[in-house]
N, CA, C and O atoms as a DFTB+ gen file, in Angstrom:
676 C
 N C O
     1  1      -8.078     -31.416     -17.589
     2  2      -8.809     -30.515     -16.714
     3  2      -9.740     -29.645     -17.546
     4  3      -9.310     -29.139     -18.582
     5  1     -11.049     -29.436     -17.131
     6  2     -11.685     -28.531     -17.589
     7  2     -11.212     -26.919     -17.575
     8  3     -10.375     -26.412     -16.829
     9  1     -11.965     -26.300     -18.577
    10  2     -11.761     -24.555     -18.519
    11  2     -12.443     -24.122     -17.608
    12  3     -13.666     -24.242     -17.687
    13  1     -11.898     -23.549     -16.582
    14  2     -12.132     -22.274     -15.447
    15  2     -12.401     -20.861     -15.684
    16  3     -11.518     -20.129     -16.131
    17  1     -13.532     -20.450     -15.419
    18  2     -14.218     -18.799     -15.678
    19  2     -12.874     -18.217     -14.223
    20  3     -12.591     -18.509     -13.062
    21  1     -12.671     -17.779     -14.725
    22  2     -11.490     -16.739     -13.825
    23  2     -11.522     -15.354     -14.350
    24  3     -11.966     -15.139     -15.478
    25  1     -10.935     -14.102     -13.355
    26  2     -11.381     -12.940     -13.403
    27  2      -9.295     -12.946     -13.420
    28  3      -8.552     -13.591     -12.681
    29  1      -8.910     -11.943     -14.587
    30  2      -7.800     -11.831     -14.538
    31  2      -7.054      -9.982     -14.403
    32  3      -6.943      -9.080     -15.234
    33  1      -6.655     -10.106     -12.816
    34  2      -6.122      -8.308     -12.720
    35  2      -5.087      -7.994     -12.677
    36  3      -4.375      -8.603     -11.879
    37  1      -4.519      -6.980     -13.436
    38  2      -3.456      -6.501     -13.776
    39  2      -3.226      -5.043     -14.081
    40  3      -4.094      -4.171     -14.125
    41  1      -2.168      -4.929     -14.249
    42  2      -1.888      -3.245     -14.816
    43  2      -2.041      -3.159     -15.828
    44  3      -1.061      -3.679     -16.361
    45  1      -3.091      -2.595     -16.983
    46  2      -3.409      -2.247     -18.050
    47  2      -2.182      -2.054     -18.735
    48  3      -1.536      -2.862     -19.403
    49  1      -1.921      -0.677     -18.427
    50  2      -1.012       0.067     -19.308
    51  2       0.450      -0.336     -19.529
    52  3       1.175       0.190     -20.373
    53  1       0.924      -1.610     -18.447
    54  2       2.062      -1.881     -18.296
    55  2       2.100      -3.072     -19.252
    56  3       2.879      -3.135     -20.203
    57  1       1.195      -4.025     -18.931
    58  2       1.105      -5.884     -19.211
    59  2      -0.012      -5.870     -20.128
    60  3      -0.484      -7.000     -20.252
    61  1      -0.477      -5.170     -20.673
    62  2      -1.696      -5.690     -21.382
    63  2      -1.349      -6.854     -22.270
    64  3      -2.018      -7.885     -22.341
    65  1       0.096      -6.526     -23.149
    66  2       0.433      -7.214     -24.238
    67  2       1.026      -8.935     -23.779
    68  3       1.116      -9.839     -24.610
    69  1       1.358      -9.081     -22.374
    70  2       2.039     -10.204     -21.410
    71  2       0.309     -10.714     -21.217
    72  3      -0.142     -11.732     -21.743
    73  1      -0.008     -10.340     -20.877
    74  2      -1.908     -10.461     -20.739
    75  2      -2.313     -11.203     -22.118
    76  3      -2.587     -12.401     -22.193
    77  1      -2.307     -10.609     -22.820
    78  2      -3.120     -10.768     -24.301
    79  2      -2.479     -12.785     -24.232
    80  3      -3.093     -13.831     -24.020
    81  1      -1.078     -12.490     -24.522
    82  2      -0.276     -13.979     -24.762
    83  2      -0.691     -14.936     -23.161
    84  3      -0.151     -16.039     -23.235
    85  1      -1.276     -14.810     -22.164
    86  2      -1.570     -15.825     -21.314
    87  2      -2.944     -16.306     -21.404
    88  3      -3.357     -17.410     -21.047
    89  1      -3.775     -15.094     -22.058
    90  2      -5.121     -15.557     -22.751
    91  2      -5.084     -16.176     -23.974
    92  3      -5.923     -17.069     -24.100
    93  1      -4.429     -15.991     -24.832
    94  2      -3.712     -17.104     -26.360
    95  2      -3.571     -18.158     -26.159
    96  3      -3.657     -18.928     -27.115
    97  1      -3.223     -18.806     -24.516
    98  2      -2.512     -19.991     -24.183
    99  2      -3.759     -20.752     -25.002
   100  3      -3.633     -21.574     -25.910
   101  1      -4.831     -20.310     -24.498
   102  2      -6.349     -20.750     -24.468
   103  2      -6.183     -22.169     -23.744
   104  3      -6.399     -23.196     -24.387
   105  1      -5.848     -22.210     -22.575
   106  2      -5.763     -23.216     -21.654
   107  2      -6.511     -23.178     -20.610
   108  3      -6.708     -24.316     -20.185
   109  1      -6.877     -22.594     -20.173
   110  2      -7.984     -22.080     -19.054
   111  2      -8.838     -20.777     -18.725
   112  3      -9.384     -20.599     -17.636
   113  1      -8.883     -19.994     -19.664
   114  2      -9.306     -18.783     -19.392
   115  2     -10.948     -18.618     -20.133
   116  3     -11.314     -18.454     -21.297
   117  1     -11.546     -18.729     -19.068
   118  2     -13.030     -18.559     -19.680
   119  2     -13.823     -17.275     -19.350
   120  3     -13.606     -16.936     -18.186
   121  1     -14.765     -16.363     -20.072
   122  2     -15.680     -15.589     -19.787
   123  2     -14.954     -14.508     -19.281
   124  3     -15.611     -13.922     -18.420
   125  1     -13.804     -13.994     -19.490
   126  2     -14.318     -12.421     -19.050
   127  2     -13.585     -11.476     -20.080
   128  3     -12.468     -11.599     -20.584
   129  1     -14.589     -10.447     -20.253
   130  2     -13.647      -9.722     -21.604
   131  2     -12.588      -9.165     -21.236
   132  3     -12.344      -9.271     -20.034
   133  1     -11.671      -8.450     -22.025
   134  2     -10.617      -7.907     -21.716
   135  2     -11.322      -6.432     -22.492
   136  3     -11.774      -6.022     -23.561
   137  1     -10.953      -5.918     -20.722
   138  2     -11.802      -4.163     -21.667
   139  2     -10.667      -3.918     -22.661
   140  3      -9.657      -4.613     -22.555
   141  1     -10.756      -2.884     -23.727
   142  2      -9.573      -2.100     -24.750
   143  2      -9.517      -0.459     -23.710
   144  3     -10.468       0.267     -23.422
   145  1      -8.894      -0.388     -23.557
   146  2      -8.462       0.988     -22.909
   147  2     -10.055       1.657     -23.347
   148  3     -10.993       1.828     -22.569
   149  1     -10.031       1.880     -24.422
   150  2     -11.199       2.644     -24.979
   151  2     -13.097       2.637     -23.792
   152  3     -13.941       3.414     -23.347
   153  1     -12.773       1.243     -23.846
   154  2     -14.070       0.820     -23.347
   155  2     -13.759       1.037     -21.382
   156  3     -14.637       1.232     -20.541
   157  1     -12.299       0.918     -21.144
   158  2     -12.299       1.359     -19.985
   159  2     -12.469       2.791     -19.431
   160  3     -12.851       3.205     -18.336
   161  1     -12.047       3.417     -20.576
   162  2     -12.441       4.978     -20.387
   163  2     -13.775       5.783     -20.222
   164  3     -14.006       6.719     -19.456
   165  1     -14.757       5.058     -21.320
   166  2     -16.088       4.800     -20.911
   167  2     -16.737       5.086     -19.622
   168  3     -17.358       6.008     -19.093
   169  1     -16.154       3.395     -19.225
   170  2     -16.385       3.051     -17.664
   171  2     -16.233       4.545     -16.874
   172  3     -17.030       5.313     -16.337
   173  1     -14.423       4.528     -17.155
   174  2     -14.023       5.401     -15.747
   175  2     -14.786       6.938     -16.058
   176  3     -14.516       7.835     -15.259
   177  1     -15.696       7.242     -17.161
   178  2     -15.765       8.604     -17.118
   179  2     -17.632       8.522     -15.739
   180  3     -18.220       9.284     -14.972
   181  1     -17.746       7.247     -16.191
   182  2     -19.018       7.592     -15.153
   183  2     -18.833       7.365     -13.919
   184  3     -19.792       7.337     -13.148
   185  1     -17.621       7.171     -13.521
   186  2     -17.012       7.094     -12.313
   187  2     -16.657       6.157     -11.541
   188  3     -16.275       5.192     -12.203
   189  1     -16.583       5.924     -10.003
   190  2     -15.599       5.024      -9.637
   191  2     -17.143       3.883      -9.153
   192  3     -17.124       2.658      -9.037
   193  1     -18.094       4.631      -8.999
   194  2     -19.183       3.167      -8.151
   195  2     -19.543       2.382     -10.027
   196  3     -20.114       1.292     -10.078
   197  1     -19.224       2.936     -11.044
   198  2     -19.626       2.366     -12.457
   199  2     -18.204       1.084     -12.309
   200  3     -18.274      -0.137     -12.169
   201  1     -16.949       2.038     -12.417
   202  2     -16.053       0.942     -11.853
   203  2     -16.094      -0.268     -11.514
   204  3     -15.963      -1.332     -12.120
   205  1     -16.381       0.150     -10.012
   206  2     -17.123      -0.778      -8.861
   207  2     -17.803      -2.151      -9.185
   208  3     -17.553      -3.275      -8.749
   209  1     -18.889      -1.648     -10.227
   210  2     -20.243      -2.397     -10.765
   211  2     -19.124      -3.042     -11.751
   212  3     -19.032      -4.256     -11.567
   213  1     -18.623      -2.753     -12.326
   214  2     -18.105      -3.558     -13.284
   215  2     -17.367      -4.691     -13.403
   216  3     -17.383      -5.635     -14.193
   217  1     -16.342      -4.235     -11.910
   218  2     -15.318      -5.293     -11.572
   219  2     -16.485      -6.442     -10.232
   220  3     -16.463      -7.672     -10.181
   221  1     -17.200      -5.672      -9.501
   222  2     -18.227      -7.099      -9.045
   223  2     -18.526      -7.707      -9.845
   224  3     -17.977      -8.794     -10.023
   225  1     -19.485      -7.271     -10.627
   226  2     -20.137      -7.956     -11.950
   227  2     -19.340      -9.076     -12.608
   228  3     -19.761     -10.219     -12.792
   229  1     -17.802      -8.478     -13.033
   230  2     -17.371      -9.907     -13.513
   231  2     -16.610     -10.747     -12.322
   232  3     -15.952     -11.679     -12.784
   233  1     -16.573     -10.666     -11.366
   234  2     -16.042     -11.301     -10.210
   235  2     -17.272     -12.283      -9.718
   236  3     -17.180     -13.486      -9.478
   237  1     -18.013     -11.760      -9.665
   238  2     -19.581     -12.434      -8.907
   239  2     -19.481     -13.891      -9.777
   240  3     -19.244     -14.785      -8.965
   241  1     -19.596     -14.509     -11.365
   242  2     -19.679     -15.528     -11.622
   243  2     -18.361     -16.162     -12.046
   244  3     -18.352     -17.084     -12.862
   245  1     -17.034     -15.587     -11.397
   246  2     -16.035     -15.944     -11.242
   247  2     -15.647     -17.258     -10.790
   248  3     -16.717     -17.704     -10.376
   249  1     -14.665     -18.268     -10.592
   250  2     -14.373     -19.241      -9.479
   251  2     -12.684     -18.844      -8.975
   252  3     -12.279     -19.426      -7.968
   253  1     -11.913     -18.046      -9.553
   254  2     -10.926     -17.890      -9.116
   255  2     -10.490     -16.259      -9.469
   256  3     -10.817     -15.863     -10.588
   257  1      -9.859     -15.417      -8.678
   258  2      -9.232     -14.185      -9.295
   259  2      -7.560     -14.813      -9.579
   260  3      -7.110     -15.815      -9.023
   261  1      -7.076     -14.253     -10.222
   262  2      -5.296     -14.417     -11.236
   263  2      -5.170     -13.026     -10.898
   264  3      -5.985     -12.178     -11.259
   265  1      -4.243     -12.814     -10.270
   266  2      -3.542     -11.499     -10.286
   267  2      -2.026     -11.821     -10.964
   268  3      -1.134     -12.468     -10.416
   269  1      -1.967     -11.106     -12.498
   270  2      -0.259     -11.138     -13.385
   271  2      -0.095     -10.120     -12.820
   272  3      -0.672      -9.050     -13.012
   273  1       0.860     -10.427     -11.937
   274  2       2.227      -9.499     -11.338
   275  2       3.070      -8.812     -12.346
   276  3       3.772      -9.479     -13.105
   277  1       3.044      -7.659     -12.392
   278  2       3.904      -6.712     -13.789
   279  2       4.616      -6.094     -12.382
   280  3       4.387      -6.311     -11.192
   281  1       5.643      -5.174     -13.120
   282  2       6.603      -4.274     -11.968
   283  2       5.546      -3.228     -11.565
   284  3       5.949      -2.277     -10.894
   285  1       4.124      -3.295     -11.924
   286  2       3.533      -1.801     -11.171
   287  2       2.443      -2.282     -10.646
   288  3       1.570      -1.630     -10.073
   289  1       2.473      -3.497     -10.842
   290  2       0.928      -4.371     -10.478
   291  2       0.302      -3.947      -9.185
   292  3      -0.847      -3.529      -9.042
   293  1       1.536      -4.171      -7.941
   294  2       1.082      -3.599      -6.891
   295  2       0.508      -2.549      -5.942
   296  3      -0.103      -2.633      -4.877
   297  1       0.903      -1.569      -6.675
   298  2       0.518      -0.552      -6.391
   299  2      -0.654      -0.143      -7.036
   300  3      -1.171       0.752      -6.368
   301  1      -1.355      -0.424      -8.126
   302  2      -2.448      -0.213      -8.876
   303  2      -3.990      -0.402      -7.929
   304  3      -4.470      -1.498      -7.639
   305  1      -4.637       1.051      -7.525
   306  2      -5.486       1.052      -6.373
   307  2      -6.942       0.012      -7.392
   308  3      -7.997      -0.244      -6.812
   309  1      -6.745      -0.360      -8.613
   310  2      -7.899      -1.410      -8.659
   311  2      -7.610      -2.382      -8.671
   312  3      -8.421      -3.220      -8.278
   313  1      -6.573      -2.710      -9.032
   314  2      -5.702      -4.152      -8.542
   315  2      -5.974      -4.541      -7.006
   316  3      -6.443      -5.625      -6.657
   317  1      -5.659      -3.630      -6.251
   318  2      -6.027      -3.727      -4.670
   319  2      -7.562      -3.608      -4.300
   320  3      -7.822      -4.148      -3.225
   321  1      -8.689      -2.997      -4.976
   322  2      -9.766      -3.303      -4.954
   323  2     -10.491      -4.605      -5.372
   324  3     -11.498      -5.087      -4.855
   325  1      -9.560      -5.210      -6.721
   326  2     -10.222      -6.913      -6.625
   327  2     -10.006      -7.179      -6.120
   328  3     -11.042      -7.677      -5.680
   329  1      -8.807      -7.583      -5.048
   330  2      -8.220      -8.378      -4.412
   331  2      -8.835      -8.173      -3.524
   332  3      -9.073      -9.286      -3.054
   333  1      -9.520      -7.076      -2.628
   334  2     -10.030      -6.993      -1.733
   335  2     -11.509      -7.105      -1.628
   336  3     -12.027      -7.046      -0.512
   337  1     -12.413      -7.301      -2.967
   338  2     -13.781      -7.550      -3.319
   339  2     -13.500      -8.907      -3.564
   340  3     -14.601      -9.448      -3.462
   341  1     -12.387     -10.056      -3.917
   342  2     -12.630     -10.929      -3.801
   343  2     -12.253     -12.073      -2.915
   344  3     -12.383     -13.287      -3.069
   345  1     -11.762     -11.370      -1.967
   346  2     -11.072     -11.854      -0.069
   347  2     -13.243     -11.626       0.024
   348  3     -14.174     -12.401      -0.197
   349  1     -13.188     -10.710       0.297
   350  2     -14.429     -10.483       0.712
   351  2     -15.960     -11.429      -0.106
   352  3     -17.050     -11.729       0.380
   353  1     -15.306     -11.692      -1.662
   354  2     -16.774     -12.102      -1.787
   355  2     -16.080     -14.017      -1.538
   356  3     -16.779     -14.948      -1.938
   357  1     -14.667     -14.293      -0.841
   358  2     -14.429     -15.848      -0.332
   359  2     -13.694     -16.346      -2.122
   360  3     -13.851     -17.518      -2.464
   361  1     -13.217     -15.719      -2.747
   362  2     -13.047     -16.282      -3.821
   363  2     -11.340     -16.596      -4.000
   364  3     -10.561     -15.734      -3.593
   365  1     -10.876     -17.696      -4.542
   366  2      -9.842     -18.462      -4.309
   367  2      -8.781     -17.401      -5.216
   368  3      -9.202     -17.047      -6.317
   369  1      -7.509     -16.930      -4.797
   370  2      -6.794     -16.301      -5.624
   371  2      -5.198     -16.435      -5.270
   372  3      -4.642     -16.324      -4.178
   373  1      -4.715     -16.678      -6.411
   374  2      -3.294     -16.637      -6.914
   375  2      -2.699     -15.227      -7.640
   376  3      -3.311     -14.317      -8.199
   377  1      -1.497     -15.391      -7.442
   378  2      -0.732     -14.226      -8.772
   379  2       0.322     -15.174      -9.206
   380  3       0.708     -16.174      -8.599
   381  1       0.835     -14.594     -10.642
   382  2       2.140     -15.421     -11.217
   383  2       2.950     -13.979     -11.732
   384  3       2.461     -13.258     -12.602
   385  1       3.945     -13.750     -11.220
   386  2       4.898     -12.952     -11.840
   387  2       4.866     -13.288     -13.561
   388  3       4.967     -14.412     -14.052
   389  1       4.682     -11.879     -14.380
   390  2       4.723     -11.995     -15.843
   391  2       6.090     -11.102     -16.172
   392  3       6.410     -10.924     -17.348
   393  1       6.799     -10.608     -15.200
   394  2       7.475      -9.805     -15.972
   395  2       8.753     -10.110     -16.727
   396  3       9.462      -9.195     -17.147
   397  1       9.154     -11.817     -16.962
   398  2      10.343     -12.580     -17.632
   399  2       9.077     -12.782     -19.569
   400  3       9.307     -13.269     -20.676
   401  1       7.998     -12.156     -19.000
   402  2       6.936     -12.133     -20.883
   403  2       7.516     -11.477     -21.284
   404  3       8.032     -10.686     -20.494
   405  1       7.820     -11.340     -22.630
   406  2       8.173     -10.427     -23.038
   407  2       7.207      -9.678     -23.687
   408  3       6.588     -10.020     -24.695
   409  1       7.064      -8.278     -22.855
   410  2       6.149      -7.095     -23.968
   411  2       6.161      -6.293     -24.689
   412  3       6.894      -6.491     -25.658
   413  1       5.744      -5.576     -24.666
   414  2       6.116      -4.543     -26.244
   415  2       7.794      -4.244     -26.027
   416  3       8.676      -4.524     -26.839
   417  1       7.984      -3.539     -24.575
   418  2      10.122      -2.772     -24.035
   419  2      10.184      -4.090     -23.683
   420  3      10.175      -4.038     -22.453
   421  1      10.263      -5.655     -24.117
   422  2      11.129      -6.389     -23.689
   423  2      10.499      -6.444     -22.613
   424  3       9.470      -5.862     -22.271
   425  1      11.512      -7.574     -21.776
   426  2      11.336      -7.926     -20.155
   427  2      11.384      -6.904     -19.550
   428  3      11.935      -5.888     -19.972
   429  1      10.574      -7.061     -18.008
   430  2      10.494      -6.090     -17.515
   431  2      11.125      -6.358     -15.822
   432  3      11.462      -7.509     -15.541
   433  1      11.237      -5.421     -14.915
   434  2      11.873      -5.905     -13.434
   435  2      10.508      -6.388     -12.691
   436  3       9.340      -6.009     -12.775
   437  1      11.224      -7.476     -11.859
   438  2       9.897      -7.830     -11.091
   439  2       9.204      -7.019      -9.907
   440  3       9.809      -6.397      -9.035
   441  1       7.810      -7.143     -10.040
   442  2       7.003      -6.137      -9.187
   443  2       6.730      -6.854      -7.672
   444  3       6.403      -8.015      -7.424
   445  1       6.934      -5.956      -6.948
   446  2       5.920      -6.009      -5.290
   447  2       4.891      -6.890      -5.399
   448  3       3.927      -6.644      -6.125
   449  1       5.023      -8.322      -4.487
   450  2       3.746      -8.965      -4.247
   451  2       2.518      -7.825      -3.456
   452  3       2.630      -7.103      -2.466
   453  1       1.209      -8.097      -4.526
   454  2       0.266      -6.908      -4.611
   455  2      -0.433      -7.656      -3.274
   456  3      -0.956      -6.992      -2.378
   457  1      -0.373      -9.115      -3.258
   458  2      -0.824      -9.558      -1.871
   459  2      -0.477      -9.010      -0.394
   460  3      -1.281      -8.856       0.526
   461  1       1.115      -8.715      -0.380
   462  2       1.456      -7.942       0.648
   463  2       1.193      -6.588       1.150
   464  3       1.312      -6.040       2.246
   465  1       0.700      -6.147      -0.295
   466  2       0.558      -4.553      -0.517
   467  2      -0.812      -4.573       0.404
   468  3      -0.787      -3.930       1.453
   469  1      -1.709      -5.115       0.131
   470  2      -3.011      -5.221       0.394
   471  2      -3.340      -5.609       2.090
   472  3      -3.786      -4.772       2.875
   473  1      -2.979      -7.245       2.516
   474  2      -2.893      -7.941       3.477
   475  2      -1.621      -7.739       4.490
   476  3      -1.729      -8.042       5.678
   477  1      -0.410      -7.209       3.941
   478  2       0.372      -7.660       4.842
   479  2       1.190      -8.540       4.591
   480  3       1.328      -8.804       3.397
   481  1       1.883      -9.181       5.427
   482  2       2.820     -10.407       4.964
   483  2       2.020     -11.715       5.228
   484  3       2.076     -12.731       4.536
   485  1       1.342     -11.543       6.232
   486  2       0.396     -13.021       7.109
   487  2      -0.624     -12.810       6.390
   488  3      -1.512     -12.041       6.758
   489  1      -0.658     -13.455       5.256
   490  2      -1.798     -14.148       4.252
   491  2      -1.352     -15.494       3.698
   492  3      -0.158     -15.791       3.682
   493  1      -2.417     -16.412       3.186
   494  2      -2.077     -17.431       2.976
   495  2      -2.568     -17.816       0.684
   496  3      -3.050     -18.797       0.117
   497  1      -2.025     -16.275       0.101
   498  2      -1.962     -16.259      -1.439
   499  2      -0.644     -16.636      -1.893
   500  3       0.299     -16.109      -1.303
   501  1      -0.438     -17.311      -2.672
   502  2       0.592     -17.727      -3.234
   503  2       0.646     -17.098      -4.350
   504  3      -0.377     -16.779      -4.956
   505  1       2.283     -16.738      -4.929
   506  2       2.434     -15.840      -6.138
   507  2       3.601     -16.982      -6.564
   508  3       4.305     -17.478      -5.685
   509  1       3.736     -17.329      -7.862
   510  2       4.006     -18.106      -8.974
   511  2       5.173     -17.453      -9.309
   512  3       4.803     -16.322      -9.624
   513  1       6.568     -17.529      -9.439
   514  2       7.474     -17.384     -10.248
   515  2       8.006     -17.814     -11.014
   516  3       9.056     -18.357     -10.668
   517  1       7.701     -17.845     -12.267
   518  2       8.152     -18.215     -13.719
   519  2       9.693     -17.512     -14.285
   520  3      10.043     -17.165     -15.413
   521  1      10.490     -17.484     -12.790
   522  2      11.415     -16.300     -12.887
   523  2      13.031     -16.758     -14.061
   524  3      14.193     -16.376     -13.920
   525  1      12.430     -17.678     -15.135
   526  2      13.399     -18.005     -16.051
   527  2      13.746     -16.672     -16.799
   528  3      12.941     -15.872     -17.276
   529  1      15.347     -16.590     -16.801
   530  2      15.498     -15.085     -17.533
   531  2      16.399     -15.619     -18.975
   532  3      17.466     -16.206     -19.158
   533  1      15.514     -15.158     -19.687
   534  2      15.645     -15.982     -21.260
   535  2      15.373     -15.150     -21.881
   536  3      15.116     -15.550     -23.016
   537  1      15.221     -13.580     -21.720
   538  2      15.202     -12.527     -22.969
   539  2      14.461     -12.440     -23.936
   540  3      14.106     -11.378     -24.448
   541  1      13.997     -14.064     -24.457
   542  2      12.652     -13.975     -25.535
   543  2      11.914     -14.440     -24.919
   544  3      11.043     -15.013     -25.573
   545  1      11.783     -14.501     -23.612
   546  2      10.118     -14.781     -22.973
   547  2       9.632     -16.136     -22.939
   548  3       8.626     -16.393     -22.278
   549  1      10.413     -17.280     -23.763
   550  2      10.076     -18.324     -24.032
   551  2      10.092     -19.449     -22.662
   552  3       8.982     -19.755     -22.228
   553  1      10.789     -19.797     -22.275
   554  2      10.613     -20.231     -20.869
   555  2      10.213     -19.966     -20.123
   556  3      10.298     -20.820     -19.241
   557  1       9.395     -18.591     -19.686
   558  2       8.680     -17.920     -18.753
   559  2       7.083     -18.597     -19.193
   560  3       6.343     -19.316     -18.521
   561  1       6.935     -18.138     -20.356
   562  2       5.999     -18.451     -21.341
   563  2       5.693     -20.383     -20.860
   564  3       4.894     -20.842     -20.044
   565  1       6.448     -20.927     -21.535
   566  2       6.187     -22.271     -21.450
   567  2       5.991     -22.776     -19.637
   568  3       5.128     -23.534     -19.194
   569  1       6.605     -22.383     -19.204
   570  2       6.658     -22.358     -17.467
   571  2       4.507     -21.885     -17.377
   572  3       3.647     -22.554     -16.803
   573  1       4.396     -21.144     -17.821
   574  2       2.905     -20.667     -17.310
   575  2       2.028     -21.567     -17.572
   576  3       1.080     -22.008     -16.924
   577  1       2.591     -21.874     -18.951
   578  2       1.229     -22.327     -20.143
   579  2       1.045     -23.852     -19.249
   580  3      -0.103     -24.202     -18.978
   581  1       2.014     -24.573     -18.891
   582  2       2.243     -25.939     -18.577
   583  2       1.654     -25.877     -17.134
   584  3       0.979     -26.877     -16.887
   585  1       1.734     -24.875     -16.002
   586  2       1.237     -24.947     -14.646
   587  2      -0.141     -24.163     -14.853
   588  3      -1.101     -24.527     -14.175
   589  1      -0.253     -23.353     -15.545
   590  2      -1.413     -22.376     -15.158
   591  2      -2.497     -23.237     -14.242
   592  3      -2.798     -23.027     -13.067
   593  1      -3.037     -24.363     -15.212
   594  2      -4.162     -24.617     -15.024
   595  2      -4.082     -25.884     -13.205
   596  3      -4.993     -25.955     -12.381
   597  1      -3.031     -26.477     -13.152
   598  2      -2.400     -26.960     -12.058
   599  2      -2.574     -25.659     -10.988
   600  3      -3.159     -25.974      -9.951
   601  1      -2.306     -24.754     -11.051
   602  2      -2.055     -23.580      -9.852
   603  2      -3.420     -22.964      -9.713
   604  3      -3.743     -22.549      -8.600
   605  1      -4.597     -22.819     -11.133
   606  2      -5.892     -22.695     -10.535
   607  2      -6.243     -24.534      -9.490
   608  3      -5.719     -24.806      -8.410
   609  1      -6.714     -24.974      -9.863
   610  2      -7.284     -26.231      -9.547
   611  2      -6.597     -26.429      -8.069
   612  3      -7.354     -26.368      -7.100
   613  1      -5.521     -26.608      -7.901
   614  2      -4.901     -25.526      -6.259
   615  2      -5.305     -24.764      -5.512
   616  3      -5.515     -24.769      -4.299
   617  1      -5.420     -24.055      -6.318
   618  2      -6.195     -22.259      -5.473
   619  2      -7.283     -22.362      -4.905
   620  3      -7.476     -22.072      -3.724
   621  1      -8.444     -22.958      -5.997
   622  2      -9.446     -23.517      -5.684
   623  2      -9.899     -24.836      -4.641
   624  3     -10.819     -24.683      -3.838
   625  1      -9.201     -26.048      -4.742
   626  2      -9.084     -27.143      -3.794
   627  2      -8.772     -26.202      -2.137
   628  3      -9.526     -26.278      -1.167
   629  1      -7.733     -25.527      -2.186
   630  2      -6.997     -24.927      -1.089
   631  2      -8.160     -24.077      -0.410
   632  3      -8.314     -23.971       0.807
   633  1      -8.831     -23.579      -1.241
   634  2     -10.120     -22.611      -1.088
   635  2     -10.963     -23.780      -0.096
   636  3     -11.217     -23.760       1.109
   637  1     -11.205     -24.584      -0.944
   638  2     -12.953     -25.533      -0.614
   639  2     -12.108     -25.714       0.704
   640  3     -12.803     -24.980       1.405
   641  1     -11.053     -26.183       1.611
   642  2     -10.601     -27.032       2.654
   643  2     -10.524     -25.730       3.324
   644  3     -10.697     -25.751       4.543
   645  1     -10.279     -24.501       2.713
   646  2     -10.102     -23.506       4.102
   647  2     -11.606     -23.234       4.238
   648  3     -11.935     -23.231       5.425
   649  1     -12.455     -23.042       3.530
   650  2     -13.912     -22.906       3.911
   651  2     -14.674     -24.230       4.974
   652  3     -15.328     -24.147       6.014
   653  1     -14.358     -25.069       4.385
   654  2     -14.466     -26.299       5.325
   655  2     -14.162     -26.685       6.704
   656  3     -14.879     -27.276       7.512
   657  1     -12.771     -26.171       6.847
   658  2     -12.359     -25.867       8.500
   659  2     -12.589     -24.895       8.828
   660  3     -12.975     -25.188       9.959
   661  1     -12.728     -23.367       8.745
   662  2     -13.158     -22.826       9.035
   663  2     -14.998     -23.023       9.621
   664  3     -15.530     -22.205      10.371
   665  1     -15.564     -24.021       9.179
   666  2     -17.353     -24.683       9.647
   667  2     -16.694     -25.071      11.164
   668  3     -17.225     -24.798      12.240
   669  1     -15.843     -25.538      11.040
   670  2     -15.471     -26.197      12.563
   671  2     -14.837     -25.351      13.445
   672  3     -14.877     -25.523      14.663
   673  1     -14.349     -24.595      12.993
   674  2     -13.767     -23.222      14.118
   675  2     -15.167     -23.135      15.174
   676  3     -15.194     -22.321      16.097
């Protein structure tokens, strides 16, 4: 399978380091930087429409959003703003629970599907559980690296056929 430009959202401060190791896979992750706190601070000092611009901007030449589910993922009000800039701009999206990665404190408890948080229960996003509990992360890990790119190419197919019937509604 080819590499997929995907837009990947998460809780900074929680998963960055569970983050860093699903971009290492280097299995599918194309084009989008990973701000450093530093450069997000930047951002957030010119405020929330700079924000805004930032997270369209890399969403717009996107083909899929990845939401890594951490234990705080859900609740994170920009986490719920991609998700909801990219329902809106039609763009195909998944989440995979990361919290069996191990990050800096070890494993972490699993978080609130951020899909429900957002939509409700009656949505049709699928969230990924890699829920092997193995303490060094290693089966969670290998579980991702081996589907990731299977669960985009999904997301996406699932995408083109709901846009498609939807012409015939």
């Amino acid at each position: 399978m080819s590499r997929r430009p995907v837009f990947l959202s998460f809780c900074y401060k929680d998963d960055v380091t569970r983050v860093q190791q699903i971009r290492n896979m280097g299995t599918i992750i194309e084009g989008q930087p990973l701000l450093s706190s530093n450069d997000f601070e930047t951002i957030k000092r010119q405020g929330e429409t700079a924000i805004k611009n930032w997270i369209d901007g890399q969403l717009k030449y996107k083909q899929c959003l990845i939401v890594l589910i951490g234990k705080n993922t859900a609740d994170r009000p920009w986490v719920q703003y991609e998700i909801r800039k990219a329902h809106e701009m039609g763009k195909p999206m998944f989440g995979i629970y990361i919290h069996n990665l191990k990050g800096l404190t070890g494993v972490s408890s699993k978080g609130n599907n951020p899909f429900d948080k957002v939509f409700g229960a009656n949505h049709q996003y699928k969230c990924y559980d890699p829920s092997h509990i193995d303490y060094d992360g290693f089966r969670a890990y290998n579980n991702i690296e081996k589907n990731i790119e299977s669960w985009i190419e999904a997301s996406i197919s699932q995408n083109k056929w709901r846009s498609i019937y939807s012409d015939f509604k």
